[in-house]
C-alpha positions as CSV (number, residue, x, y, z in Angstrom):
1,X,-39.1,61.3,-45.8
2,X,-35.7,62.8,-44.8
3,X,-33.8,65.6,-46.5
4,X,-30.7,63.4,-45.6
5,X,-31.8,60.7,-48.2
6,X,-31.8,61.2,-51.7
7,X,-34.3,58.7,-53.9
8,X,-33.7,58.9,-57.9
9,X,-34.4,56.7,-61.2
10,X,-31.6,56.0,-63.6
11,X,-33.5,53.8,-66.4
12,X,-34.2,50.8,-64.5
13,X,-32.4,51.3,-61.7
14,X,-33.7,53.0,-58.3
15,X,-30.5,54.6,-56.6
16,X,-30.9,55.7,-53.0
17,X,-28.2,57.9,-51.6
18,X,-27.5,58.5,-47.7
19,X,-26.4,61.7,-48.1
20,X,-25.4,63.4,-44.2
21,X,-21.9,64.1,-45.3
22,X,-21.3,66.3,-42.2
23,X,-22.0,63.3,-39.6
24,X,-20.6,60.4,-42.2
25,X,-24.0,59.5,-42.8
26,X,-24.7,58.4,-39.3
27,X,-28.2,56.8,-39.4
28,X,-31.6,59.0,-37.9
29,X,-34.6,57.4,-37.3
30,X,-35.9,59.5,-40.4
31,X,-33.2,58.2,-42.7
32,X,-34.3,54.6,-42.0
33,X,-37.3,55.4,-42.9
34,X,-36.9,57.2,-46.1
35,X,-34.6,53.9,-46.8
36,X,-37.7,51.2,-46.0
37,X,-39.9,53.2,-47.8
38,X,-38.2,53.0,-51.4
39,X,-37.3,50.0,-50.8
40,X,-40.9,48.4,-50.3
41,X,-41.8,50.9,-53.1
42,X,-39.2,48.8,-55.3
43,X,-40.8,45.5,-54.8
44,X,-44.1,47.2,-55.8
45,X,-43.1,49.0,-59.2
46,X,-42.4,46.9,-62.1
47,X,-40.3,50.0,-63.4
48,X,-37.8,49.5,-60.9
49,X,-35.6,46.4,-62.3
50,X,-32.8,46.9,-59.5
51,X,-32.0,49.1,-56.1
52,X,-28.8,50.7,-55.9
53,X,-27.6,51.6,-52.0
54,X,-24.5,54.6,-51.8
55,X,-23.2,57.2,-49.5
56,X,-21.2,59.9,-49.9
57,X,-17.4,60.0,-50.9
58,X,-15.2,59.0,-47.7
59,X,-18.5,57.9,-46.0
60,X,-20.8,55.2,-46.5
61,X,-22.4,55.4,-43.4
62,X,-21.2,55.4,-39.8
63,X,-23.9,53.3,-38.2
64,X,-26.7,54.7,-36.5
65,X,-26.9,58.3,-34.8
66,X,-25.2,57.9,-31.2
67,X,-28.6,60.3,-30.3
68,X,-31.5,58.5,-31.6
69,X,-29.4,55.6,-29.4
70,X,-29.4,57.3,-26.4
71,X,-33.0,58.0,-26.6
72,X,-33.7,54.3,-26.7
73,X,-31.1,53.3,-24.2
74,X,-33.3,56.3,-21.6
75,X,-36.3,54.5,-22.1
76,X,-38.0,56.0,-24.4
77,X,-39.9,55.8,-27.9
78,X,-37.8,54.9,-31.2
79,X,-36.5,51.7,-33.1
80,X,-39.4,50.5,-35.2
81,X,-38.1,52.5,-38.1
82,X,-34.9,50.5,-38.2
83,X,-36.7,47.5,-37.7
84,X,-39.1,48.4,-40.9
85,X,-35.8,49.0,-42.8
86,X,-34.3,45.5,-41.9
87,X,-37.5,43.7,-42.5
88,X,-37.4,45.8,-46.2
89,X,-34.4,44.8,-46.6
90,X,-35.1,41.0,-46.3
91,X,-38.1,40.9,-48.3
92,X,-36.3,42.7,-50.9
93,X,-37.6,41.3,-54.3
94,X,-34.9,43.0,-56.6
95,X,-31.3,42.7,-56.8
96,X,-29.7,45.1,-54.6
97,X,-25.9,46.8,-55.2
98,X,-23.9,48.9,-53.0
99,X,-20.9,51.2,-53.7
100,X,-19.2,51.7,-50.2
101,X,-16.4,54.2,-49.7
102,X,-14.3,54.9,-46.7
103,X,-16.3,54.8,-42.9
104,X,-18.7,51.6,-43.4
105,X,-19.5,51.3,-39.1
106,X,-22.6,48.8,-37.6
107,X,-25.4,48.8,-40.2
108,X,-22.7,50.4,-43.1
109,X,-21.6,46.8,-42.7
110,X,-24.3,44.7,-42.1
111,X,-26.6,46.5,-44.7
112,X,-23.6,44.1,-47.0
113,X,-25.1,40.7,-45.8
114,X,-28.5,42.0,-47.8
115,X,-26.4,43.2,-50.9
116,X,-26.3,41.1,-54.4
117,X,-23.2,43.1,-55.3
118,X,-21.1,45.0,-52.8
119,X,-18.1,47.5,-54.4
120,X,-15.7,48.9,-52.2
121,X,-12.8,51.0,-52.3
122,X,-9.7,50.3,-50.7
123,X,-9.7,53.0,-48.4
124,X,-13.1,51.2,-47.2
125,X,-13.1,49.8,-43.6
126,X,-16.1,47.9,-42.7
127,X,-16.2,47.7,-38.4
128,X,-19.0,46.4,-36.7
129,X,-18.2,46.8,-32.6
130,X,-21.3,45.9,-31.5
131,X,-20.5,44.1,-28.7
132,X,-17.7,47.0,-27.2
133,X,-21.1,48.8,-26.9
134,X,-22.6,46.4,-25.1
135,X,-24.9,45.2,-28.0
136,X,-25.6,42.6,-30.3
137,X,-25.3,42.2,-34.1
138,X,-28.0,43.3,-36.2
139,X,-29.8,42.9,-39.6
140,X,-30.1,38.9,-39.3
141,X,-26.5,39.1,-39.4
142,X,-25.8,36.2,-36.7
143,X,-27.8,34.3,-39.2
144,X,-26.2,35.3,-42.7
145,X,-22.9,36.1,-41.4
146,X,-21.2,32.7,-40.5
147,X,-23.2,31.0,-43.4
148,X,-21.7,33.8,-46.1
149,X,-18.2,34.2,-44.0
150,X,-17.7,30.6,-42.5
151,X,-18.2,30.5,-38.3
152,X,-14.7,32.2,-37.0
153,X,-14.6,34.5,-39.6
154,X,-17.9,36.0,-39.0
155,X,-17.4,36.1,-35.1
156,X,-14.2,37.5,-35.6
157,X,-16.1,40.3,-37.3
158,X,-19.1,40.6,-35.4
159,X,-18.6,39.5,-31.6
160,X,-14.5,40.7,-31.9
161,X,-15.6,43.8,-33.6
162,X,-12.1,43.4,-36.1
163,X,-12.0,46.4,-38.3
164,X,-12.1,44.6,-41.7
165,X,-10.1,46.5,-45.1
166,X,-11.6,46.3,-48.3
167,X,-9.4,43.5,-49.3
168,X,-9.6,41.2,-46.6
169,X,-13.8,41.7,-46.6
170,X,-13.4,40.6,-50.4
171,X,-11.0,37.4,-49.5
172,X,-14.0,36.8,-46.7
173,X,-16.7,37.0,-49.5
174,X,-18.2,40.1,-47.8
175,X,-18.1,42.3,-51.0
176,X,-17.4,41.5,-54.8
177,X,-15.4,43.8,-56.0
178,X,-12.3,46.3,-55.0
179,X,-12.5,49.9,-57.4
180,X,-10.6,52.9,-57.5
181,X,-12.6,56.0,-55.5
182,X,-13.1,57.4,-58.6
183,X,-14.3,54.7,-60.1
184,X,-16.4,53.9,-57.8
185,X,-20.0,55.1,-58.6
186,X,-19.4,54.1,-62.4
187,X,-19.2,50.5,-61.7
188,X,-22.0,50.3,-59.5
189,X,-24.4,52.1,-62.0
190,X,-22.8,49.6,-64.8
191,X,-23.2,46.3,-63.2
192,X,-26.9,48.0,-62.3
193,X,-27.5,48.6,-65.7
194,X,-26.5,44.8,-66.6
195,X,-29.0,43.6,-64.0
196,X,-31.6,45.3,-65.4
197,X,-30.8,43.9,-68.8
198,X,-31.6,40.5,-67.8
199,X,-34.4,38.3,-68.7
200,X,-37.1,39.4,-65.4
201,X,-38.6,36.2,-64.4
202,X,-35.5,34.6,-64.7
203,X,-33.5,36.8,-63.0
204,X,-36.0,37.0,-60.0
205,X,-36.1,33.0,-59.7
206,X,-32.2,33.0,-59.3
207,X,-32.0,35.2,-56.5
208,X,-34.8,34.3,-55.0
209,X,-33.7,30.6,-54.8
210,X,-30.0,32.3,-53.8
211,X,-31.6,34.1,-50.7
212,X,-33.8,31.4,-49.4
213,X,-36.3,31.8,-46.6
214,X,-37.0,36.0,-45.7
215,X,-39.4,34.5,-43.4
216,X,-36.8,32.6,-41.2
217,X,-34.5,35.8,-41.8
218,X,-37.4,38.4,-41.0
219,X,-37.6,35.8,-37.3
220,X,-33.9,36.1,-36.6
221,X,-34.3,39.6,-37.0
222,X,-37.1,40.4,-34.9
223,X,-35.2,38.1,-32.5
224,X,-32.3,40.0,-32.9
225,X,-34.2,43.4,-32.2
226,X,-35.6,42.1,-28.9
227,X,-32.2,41.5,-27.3
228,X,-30.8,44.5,-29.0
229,X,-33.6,46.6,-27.3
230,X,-33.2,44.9,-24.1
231,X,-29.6,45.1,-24.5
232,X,-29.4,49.0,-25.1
233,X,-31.2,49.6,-21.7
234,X,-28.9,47.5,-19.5
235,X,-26.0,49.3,-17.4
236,X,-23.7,47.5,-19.2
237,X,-24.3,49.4,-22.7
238,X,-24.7,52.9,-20.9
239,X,-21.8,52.4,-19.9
240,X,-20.2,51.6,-22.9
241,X,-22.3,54.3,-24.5
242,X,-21.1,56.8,-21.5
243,X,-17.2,56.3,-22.1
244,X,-17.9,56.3,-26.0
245,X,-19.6,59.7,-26.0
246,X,-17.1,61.0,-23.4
247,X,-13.8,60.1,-25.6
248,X,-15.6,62.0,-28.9
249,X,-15.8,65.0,-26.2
């Protein structure tokens, strides 16, 4: 597990918090991890009636950690625990809710796609410049995305890399609702809290028919991954990588 993800119970609801304030919750191999395993843990405990995803206040996350990156992009070992978190994600069982505040970068958008309910607040800006980096879209987003945003929409967001606000993501259909800040981690727990109030079975049977196939989404994932992968070693995206890292120097 990682120190930089915090797993709790509120009633019915499992709440996992990405909590590596002083990198805006930049993703680690580890924190992946912790992420897949209580989610998989969800779909397991008949306790657990809903899974609540948050970050911390001005972050949501910033995508992954530009180091565990680099490591891939050199050749070497790493990825399978984001892959085990995107898999989790789509054979997710239980509702899932997100409250997203502020940086929302790569998989701090993407992780949307996979949400029931999505909250933002307006200071939220949800970015995913994939291909600037010389990569490809993740989380069978290529797959959701032009189905939940309409075609042009969802390049614009995913092969453009447009920074999205909170309330053009909610005119696309990206998120549900727009809150204050402050107000932000109240209405997540209280829609939560609804969701768990509802008749199980039936409630399961909705979704379930509202998602459709994880097994053709788990594919377009593991599709996905395989370009990403052979993507991440090319010259073109250590490059892009190379000028990234040298303009945060």
């Amino acid at each position: 597990m990682s120190e930089h993800v915090i797993v709790e119970r509120q009633g019915a609801a499992q709440i996992i918090r990405m909590n590596r304030a002083d990198k805006k919750n930049a993703l680690t191999r580890a924190m992946y991890a912790a992420m897949a395993a209580a989610l998989n843990t969800a779909n397991d405990d008949p306790e657990i009636r809903v899974n609540v995803i948050l970050g911390v206040p001005g972050a949501f996350s910033a995508g992954n950690d530009i180091a565990d990156f680099m490591v891939v992009a050199a050749g070497g070992d790493g990825g399978n625990e984001v892959f085990d978190f995107l898999c989790a994600l789509a054979k997710l069982e239980k509702p899932l809710i997100s409250g997203v505040d502020g940086v929302a970068v790569g998989v701090g958008t993407t992780i949307q796609f996979h949400c029931d309910l999505s909250f933002a607040t307006p200071r939220t800006v949800f970015h995913t410049p994939f291909t600037d980096l010389g990569i490809i879209p993740e989380a069978g987003s290529t797959l959701i995305g032009p189905a939940l945003l309409g075609r042009q929409t969802a390049f614009a967001m995913l092969a453009l890399g447009e920074p999205f606000s909170a309330e053009r993501a909610l005119d696309a259909g990206l998120i549900y609702r727009v809150v204050a800040e402050d107000a932000l981690e109240a209405e997540v727990l209280s829609a939560a809290a609804r969701i768990a109030d509802k008749p199980r079975t039936a409630l399961a049977t909705a979704r379930r028919l509202m998602v459709g196939d994880s097994e053709a989404l788990v594919a377009r994932i593991t599709e996905e991954g395989q370009l990403f992968r052979k993507l991440l070693t090319s010259d073109e995206a250590k490059q892009a990588f190379f000028s990234f890292m040298s303009r945060k120097k």
